[in-house]
C-alpha positions, 0 to 999 in steps of 0.5 A: 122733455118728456110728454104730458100725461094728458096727451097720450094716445095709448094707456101706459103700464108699469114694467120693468125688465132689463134689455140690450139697447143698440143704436142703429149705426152702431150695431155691433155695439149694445149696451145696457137699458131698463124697460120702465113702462110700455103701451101700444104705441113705444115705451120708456126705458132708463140708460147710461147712453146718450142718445138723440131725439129721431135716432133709431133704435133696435132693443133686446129683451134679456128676459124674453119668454114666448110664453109670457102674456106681458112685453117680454114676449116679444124678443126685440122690438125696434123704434125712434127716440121721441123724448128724453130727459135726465134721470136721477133718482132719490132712493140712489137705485137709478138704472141709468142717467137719462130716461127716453121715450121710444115710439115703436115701429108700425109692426113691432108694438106689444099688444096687451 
């Protein structure tokens, strides 16, 4: 279920940027993510790939620029799912079938 935008501690910002997900117990494995907005505390990201409310997950940033002032300055960032929910989308442009939220680990936040 995704949270309520009241209860939100930090601003979101809308970005979208393509990235490799990798579970943490399949590393070896990435596959296909959207960043779709992010703040200082996670992001949400749009995937074909099902994962589970507290799994842990490592995300790569194809569009990585260190001199970039926006979140695809950091290369990676890494994080626990929070929430999740099915996607679909009416324009037939969704970049995956579920949507979740990500909660960064304490040092990998994006700071605006």
């Amino acid at each position: 279920m995704e949270p309520h935008e009241g209860k939100r501690h930090y601003q979101r910002y809308d970005y979208s940027s393509p990235m490799n997900l990798y579970r943490m117990d399949y590393q070896d494995q990435y596959y296909y993510a959207e960043m779709k907005d992010y703040s200082q505390g996670g992001l949400s990201l749009l995937t074909n790939e099902k994962l589970v409310v507290g799994q842990f997950v490592y995300l790569e940033m194809k569009d990585y620029d260190m001199d970039a002032t926006g979140p695809e300055k950091n290369r990676s960032y890494s994080g626990s799912v929070k929430w999740s929910s099915p996607y679909s989308s009416s324009d037939g442009d969704a970049k995956g079938s579920y949507k979740y939220g990500i909660e960064y680990y304490e040092s990998a936040y994006y700071q605006s």
